[in-house]
DRENDO-1510 file (C-alpha; in Angstrom, 1 decimal, always signed):
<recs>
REC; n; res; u; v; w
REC; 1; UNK; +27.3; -14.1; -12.7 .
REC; 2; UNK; +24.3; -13.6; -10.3 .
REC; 3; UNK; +22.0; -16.8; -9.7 .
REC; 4; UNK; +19.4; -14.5; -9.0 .
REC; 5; UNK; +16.8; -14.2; -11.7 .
REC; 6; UNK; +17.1; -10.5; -12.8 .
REC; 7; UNK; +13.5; -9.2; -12.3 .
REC; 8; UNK; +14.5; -6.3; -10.4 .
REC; 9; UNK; +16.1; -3.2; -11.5 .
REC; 10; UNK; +19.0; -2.6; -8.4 .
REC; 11; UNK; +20.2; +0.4; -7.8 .
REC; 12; UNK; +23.6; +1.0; -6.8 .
REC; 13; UNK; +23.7; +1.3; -3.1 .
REC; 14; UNK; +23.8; -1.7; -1.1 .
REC; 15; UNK; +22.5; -2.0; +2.4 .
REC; 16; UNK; +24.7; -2.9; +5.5 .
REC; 17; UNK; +22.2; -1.6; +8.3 .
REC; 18; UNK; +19.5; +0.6; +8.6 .
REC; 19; UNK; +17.7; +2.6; +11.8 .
REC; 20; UNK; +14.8; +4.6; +11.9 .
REC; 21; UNK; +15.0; +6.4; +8.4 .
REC; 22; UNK; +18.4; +5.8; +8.3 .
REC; 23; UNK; +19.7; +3.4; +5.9 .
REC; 24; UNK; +23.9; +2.7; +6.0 .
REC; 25; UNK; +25.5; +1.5; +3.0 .
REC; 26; UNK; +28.2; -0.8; +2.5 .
REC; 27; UNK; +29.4; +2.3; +0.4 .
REC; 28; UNK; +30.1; +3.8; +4.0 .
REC; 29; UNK; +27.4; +6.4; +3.3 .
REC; 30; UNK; +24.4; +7.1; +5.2 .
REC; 31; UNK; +20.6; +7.7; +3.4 .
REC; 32; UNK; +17.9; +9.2; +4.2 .
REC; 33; UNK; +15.4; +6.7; +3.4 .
REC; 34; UNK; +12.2; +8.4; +2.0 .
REC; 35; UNK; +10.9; +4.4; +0.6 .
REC; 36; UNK; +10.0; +2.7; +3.5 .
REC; 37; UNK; +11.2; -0.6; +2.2 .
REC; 38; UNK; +8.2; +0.7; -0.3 .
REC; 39; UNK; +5.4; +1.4; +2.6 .
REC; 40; UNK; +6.6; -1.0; +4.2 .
REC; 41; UNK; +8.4; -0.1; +7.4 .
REC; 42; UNK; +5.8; +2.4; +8.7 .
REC; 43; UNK; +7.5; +3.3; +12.0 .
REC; 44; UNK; +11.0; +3.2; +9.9 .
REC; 45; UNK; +14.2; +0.2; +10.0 .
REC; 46; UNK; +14.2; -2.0; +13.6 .
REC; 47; UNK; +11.4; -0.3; +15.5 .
REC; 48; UNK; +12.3; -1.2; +19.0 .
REC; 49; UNK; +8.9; -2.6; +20.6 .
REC; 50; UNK; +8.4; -4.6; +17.1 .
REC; 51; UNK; +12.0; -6.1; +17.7 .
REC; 52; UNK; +11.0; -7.0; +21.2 .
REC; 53; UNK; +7.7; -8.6; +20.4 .
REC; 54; UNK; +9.9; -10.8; +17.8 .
REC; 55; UNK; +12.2; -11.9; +20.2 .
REC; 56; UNK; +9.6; -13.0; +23.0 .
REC; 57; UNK; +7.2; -14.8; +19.9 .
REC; 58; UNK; +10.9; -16.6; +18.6 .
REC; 59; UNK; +11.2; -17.7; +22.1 .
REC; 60; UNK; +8.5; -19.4; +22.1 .
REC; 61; UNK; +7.3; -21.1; +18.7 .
REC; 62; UNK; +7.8; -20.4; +14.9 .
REC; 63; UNK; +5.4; -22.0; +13.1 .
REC; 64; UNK; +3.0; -25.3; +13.7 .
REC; 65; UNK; +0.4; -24.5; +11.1 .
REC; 66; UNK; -3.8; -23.6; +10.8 .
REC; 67; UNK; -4.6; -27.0; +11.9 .
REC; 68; UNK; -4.0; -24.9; +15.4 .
REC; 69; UNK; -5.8; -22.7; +16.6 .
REC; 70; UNK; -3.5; -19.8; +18.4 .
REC; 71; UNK; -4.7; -17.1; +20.2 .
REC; 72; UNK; -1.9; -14.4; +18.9 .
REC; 73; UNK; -4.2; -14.9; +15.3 .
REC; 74; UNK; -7.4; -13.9; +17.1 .
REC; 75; UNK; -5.7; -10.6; +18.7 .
REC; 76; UNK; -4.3; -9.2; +15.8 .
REC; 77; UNK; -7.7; -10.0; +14.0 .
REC; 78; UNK; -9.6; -8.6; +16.7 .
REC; 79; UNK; -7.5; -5.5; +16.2 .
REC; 80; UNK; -8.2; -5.4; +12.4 .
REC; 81; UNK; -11.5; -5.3; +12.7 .
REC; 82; UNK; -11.8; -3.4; +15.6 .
REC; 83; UNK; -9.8; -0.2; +13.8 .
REC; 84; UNK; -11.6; -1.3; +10.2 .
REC; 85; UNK; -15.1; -1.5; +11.2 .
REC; 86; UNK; -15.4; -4.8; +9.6 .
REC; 87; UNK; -15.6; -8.1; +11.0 .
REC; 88; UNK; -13.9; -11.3; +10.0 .
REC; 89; UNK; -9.9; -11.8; +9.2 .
REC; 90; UNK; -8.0; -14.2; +6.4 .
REC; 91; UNK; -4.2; -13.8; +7.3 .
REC; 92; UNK; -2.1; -14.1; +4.4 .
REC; 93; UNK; +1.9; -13.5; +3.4 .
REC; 94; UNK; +1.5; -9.8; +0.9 .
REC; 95; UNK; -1.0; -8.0; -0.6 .
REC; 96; UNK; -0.9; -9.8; -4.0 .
REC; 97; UNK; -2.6; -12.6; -1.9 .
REC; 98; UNK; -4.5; -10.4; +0.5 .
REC; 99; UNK; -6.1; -9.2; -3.4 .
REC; 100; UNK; -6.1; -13.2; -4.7 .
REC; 101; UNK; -8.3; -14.2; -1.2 .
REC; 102; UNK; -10.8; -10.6; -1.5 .
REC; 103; UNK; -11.0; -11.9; -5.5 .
REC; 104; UNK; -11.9; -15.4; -4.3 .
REC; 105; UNK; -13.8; -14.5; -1.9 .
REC; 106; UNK; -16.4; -11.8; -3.8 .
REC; 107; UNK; -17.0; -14.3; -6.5 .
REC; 108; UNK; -17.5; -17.1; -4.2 .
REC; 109; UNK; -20.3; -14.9; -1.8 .
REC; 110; UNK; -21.9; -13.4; -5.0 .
REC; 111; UNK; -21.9; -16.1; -7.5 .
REC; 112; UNK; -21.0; -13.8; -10.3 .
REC; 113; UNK; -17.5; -13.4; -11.9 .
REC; 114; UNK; -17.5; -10.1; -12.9 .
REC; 115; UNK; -15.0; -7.4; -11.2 .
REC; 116; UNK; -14.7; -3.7; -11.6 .
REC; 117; UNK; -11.3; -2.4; -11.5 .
REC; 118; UNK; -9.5; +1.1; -13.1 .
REC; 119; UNK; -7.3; +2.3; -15.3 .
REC; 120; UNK; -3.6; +2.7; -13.4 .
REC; 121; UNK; -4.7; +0.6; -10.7 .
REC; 122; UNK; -1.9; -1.8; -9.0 .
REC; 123; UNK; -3.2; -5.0; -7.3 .
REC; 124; UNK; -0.2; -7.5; -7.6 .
REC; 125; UNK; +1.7; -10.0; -9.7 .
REC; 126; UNK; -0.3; -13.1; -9.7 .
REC; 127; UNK; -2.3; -14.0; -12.7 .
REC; 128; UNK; -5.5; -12.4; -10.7 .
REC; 129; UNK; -3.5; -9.5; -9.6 .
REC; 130; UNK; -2.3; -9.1; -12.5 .
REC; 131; UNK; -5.9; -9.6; -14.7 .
REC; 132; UNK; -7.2; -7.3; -12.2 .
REC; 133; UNK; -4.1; -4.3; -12.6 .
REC; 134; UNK; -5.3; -1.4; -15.0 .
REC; 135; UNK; -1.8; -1.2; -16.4 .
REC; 136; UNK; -0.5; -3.1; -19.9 .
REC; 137; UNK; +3.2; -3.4; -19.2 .
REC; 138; UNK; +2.7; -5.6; -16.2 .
REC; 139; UNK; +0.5; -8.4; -17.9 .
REC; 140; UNK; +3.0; -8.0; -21.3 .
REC; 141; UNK; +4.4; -11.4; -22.4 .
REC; 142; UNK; +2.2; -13.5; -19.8 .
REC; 143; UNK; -0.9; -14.3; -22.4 .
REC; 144; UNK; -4.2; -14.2; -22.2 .
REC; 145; UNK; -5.4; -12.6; -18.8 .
REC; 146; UNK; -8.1; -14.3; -16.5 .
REC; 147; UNK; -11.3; -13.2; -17.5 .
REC; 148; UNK; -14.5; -11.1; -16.6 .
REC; 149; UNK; -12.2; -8.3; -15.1 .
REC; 150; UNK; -12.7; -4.5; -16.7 .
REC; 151; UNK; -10.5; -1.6; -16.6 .
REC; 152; UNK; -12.3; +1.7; -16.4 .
REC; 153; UNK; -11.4; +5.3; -16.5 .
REC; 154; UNK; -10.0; +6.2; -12.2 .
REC; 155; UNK; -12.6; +8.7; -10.9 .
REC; 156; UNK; -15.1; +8.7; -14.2 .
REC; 157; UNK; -18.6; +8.5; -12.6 .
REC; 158; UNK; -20.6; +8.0; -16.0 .
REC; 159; UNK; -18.6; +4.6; -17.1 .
REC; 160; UNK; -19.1; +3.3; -13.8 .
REC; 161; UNK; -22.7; +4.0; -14.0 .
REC; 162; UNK; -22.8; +2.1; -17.7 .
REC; 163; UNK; -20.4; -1.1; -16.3 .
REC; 164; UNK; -21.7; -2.2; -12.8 .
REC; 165; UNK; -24.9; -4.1; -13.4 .
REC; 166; UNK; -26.9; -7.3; -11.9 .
REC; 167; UNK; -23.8; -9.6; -13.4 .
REC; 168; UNK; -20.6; -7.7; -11.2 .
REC; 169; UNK; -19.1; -9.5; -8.3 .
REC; 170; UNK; -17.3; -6.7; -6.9 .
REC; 171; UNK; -15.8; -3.4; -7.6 .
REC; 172; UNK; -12.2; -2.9; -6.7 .
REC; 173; UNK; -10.4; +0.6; -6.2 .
REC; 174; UNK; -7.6; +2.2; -4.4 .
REC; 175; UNK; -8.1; +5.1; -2.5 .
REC; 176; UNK; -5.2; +6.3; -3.8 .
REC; 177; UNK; -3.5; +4.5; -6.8 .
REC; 178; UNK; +0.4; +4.1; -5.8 .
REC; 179; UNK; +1.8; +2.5; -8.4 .
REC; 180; UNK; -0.1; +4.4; -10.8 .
REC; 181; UNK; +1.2; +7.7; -10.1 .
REC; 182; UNK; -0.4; +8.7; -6.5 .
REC; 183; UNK; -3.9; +9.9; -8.1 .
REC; 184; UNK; -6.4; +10.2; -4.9 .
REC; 185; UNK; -10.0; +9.0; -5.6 .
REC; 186; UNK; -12.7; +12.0; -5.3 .
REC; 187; UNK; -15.1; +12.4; -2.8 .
REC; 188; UNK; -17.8; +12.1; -5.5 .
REC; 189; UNK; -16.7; +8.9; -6.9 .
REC; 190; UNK; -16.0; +7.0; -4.2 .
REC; 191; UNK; -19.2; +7.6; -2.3 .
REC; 192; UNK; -21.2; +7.3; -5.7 .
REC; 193; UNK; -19.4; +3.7; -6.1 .
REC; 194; UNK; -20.8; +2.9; -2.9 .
REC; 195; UNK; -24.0; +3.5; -3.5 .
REC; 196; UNK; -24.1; +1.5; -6.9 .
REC; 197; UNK; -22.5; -1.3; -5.1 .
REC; 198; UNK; -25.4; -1.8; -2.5 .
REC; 199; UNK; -27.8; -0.6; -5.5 .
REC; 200; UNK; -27.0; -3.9; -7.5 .
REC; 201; UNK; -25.9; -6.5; -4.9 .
REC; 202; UNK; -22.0; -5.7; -5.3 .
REC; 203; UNK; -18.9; -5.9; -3.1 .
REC; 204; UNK; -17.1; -2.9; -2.7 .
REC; 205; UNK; -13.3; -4.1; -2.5 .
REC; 206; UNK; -10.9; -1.4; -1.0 .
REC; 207; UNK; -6.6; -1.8; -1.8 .
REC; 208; UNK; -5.2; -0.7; +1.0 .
REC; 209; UNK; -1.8; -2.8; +0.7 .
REC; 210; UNK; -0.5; +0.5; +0.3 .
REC; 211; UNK; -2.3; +3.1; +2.0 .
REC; 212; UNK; -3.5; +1.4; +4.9 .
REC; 213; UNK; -1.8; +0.7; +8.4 .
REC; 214; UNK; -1.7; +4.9; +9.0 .
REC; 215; UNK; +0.1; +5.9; +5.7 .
REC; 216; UNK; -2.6; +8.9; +4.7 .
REC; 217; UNK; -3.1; +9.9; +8.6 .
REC; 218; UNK; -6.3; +7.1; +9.2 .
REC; 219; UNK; -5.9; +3.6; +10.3 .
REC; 220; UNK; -7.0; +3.1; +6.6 .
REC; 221; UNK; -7.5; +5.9; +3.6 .
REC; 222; UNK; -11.7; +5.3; +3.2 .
REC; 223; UNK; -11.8; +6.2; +6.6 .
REC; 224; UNK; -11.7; +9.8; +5.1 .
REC; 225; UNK; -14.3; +9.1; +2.9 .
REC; 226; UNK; -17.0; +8.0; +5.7 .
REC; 227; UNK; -18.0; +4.7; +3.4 .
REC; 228; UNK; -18.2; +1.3; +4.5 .
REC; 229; UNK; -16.6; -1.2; +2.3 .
REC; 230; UNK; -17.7; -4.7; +2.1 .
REC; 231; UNK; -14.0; -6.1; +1.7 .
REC; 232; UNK; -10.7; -4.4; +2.4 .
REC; 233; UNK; -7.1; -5.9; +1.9 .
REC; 234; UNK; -3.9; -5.0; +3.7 .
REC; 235; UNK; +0.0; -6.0; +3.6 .
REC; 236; UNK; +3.0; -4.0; +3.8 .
REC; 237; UNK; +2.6; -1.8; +6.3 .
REC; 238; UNK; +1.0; -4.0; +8.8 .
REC; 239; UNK; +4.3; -6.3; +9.3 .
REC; 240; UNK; +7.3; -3.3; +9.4 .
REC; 241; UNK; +8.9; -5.6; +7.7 .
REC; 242; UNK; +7.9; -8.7; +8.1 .
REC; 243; UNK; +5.9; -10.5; +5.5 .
REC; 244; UNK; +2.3; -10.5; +6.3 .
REC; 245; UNK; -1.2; -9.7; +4.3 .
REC; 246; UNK; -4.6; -9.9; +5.6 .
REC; 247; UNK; -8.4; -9.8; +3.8 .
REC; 248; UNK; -11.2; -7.9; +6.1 .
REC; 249; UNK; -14.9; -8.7; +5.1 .
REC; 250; UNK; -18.2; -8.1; +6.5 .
REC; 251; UNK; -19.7; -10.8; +8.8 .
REC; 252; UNK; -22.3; -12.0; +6.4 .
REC; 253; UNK; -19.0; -13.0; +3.9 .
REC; 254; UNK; -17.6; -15.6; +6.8 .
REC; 255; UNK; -20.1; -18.8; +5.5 .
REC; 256; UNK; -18.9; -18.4; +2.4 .
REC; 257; UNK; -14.8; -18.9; +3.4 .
REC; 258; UNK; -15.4; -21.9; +5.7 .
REC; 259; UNK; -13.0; -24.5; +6.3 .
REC; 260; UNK; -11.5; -25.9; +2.9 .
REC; 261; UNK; -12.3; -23.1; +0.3 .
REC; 262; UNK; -9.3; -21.2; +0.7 .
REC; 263; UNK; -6.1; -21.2; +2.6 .
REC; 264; UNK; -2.3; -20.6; +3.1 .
REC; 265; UNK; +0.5; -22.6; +4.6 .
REC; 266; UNK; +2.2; -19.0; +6.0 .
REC; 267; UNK; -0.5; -17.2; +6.6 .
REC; 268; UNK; -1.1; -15.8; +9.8 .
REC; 269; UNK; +3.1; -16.6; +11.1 .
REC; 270; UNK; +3.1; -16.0; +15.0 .
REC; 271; UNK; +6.2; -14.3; +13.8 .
REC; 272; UNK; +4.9; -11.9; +11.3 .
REC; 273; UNK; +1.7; -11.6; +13.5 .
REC; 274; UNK; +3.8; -10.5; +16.8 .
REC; 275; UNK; +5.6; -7.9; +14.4 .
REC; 276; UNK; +2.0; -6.7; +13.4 .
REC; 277; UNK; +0.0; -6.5; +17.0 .
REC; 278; UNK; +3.5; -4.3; +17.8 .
REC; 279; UNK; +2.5; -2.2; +15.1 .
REC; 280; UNK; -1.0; -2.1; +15.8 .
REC; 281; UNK; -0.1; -0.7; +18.9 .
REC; 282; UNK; +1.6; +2.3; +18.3 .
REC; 283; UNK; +0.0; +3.1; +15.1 .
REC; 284; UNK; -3.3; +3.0; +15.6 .
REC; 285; UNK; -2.8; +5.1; +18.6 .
REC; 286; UNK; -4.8; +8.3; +18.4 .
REC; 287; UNK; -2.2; +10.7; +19.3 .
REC; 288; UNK; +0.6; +8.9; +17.2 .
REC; 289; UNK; -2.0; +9.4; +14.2 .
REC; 290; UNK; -2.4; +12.7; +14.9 .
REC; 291; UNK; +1.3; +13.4; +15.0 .
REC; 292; UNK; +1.7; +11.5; +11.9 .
REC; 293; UNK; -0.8; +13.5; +9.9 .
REC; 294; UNK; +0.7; +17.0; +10.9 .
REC; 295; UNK; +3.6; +15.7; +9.2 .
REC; 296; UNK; +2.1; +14.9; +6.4 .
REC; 297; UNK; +0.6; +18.4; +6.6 .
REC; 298; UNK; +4.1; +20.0; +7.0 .
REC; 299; UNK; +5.6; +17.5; +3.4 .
REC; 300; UNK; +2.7; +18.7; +2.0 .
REC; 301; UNK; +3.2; +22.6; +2.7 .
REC; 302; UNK; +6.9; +22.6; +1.5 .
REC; 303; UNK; +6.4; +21.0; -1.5 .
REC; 304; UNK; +4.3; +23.5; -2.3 .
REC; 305; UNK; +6.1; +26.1; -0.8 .
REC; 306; UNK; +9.3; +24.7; -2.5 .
REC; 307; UNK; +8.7; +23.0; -5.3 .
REC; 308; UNK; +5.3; +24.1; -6.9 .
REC; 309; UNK; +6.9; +27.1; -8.8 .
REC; 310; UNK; +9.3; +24.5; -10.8 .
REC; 311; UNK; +9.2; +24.8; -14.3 .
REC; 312; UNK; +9.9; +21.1; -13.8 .
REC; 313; UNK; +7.1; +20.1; -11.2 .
REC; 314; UNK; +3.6; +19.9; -13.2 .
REC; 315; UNK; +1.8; +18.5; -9.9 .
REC; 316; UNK; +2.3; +17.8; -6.2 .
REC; 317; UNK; -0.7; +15.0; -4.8 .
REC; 318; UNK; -1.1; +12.8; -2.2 .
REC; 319; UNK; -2.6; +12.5; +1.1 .
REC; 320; UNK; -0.9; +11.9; +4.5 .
REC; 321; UNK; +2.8; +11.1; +4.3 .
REC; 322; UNK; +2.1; +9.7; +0.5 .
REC; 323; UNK; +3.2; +12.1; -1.7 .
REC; 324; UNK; +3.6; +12.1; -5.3 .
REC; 325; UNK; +5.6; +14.9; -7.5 .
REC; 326; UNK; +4.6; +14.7; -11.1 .
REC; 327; UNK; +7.6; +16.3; -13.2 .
REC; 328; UNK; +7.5; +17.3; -16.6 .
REC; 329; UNK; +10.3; +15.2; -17.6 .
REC; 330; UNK; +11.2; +11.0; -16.5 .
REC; 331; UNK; +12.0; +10.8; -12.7 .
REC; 332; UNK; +14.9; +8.5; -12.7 .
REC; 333; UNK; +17.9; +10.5; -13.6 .
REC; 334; UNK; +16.5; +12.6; -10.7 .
REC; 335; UNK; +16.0; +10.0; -8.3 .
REC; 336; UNK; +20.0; +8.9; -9.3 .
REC; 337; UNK; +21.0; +12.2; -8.3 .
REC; 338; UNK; +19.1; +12.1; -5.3 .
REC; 339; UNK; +20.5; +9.3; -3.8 .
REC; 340; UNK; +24.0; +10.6; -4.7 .
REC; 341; UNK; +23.1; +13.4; -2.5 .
REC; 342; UNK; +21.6; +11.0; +0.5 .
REC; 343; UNK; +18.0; +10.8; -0.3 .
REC; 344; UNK; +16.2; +7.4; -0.9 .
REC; 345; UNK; +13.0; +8.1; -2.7 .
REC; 346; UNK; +11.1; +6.2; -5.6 .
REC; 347; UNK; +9.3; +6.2; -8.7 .
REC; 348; UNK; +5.6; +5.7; -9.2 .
REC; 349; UNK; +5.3; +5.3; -13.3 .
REC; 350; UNK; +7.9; +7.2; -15.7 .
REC; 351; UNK; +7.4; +10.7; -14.7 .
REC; 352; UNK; +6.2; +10.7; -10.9 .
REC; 353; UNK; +8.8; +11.0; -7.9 .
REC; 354; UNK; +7.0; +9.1; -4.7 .
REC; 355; UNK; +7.9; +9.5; -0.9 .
REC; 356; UNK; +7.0; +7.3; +1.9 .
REC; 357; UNK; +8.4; +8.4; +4.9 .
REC; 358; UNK; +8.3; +6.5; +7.9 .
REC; 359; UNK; +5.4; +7.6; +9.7 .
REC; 360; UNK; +7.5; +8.7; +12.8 .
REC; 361; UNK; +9.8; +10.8; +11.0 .
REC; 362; UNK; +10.9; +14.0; +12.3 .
REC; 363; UNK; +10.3; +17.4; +11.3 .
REC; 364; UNK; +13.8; +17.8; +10.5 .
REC; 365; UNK; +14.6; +15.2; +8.1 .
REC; 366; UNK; +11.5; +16.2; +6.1 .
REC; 367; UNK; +12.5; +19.5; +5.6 .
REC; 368; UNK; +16.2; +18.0; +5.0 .
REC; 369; UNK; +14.9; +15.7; +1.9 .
REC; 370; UNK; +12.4; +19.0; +0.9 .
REC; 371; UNK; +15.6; +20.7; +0.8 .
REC; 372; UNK; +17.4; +18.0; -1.4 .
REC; 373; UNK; +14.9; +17.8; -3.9 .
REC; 374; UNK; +14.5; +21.9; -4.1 .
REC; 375; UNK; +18.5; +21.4; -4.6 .
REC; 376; UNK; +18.3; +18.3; -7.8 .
REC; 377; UNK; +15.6; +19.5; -9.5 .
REC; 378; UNK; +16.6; +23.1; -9.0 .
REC; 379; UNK; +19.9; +21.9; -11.1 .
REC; 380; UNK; +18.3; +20.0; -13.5 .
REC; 381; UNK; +18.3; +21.0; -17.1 .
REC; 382; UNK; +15.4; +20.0; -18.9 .
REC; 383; UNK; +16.2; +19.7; -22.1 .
REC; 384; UNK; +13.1; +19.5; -25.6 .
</recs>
């Protein structure tokens, strides 16, 4: 029997090393890998200058704790705020704390409790990312929910207008909902939710655990949008790998987190934080973003090209290399058979197939996992 606790659903390939998008398994196979580690691994498996900057940071020390200060946390917060246009850093381990420390943090600087959050949203697996997730099956045999958090319809303008009032901490949205399904916020609504925010005295509290860290072809996805959030949160992405999440607020939020009202043993690693800076530094590199988001131009074009006639495919969306292909029947036997034929890719709800490429990958292997999925779902059967 396994000793883990079984709170994942594995899939049949195990890994034995992985390379750029290349993932081996102990099945003696090679993958195409078209998850990321889940966003994670931005510039794909054992980036070479994020291996390096490891090494030199294991060399020297692993951990000695925030009773320190140590000047490796004020470069790669210098660098977040820099590329964010916001101000002051809280280093944390993932984005479910990244969300917990924004939460904290908006109801601590306001004094209200309410928060704003939508319908399909994803914003983690404690019992305030879970309270403040817009989907029912994650929150299902925990009990009653933290309070004061609503659920409203993604990218309705009117019940925003009727929720956010004088008693709302915050408002809390993803540019573009991953675990719901890949559905991109409007122009409309986004810029509209700013303006309500600063109309009423609320934070506006971007998720970019997903999107952020040059996924959509921007440092971070509202940099499309040309607003100015009051908080945004980051993770996976940020570390390639290694666990790391950070909170970015607006200057006039830092009184309000002084020393004792929040914290984290981990937070802030040197290791994850030398992983990160390495990161920093190639991604947020103008040409490499560039790059990056002609790629995501090309996915986008033959998906269309390939896919979009498919009785099967009901919708292609996305932005950047984040791509979602809604089908007209559930993903998973299709993602099975893609994997059989060498292509990682993953599930975002029952009937959306999602791809994260690395943000490096090359113009060959997208058109080689293009080409795979044209070849699954061109075989597929569906069936009333």
């Amino acid at each position: 029997m396994s000793h883990l606790f079984p709170t994942y659903q594995r899939w049949e390939i195990e890994p034995e090393k992985a390379a750029g998008t290349i993932l081996y398994g102990k099945d003696g196979q090679q993958y195409l890998d078209f998850t990321s580690g889940i966003g994670v691994c931005n510039l794909g498996h054992r980036p070479e200058p994020v291996e390096i900057a490891v090494k030199k940071q294991l060399e020297l020390f692993w951990h000695v704790s925030n009773l320190f200060p140590q000047s490796i946390q004020e470069a790669a917060a210098k660098k977040l705020a820099e590329e964010s246009g916001l101000d002051c850093v809280f280093f944390a381990n993932s984005g479910a704390e990244a969300n917990e420390a924004a939460i904290k943090l908006a109801r601590k600087a306001t004094g209200r409790k309410k928060i704003i959050t939508f319908l399909q949203s994803f914003h983690g697996r404690t019992f305030a990312g879970m309270a403040a997730t817009g989907q029912e099956k994650i929150k299902q045999g925990f009990g009653c929910m933290l309070e004061t958090f609503i659920h409203l319809p993604f990218n309705n303008l009117e019940s925003l207008k009727a929720e956010i009032d004088k008693d709302t901490a915050a408002v809390l949205i993803e540019i573009i909902q991953g675990e719901g399904g890949i559905h991109v916020v409007t122009n409309e609504f986004i810029k509209e939710a700013e303006k309500l925010c600063a109309e009423n005295g609320v934070l506006l509290i971007i998720d970019e655990i997903q999107t952020g860290i040059g996924r959509t072809g921007k440092p971070f996805a509202f940099q499309h949008f040309g607003i100015e959030p009051d908080i945004i949160t980051v993770a996976k992405g940020l570390g390639n790998g290694f666990p790391i999440g950070a909170a970015i607020g607006k200057a006039k939020l830092a009184e309000f987190f002084g020393p004792g009202s929040h914290g984290s043993t981990f937070g802030g690693n040197p290791i994850s934080l030398a992983a990160a800076i390495a990161v920093m530094d190639i991604i947020f590199n103008e040409g490499f973003l560039e790059e990056s988001s002609a790629k995501g131009g090309l996915l986008f074009g033959l998906l269309h090209n390939e896919l979009g006639w498919m009785e099967v495919v009901k919708d292609i969306r996305g932005m950047g290399l984040m791509a979602g292909i809604e089908l007209t029947v559930p993903a998973q036997p299709i993602l099975a058979e893609l994997r059989k034929s060498g292509l990682i890719a993953l599930p975002a709800g029952e009937k959306v197939i999602r791809l994260l490429p690395p943000l490096n990958v090359k113009q060959e292997e997208i058109e080689k996992a293009v080409s795979l999925m044209k070849c699954a779902l061109s075989n597929y059967k569906v069936t009333v």
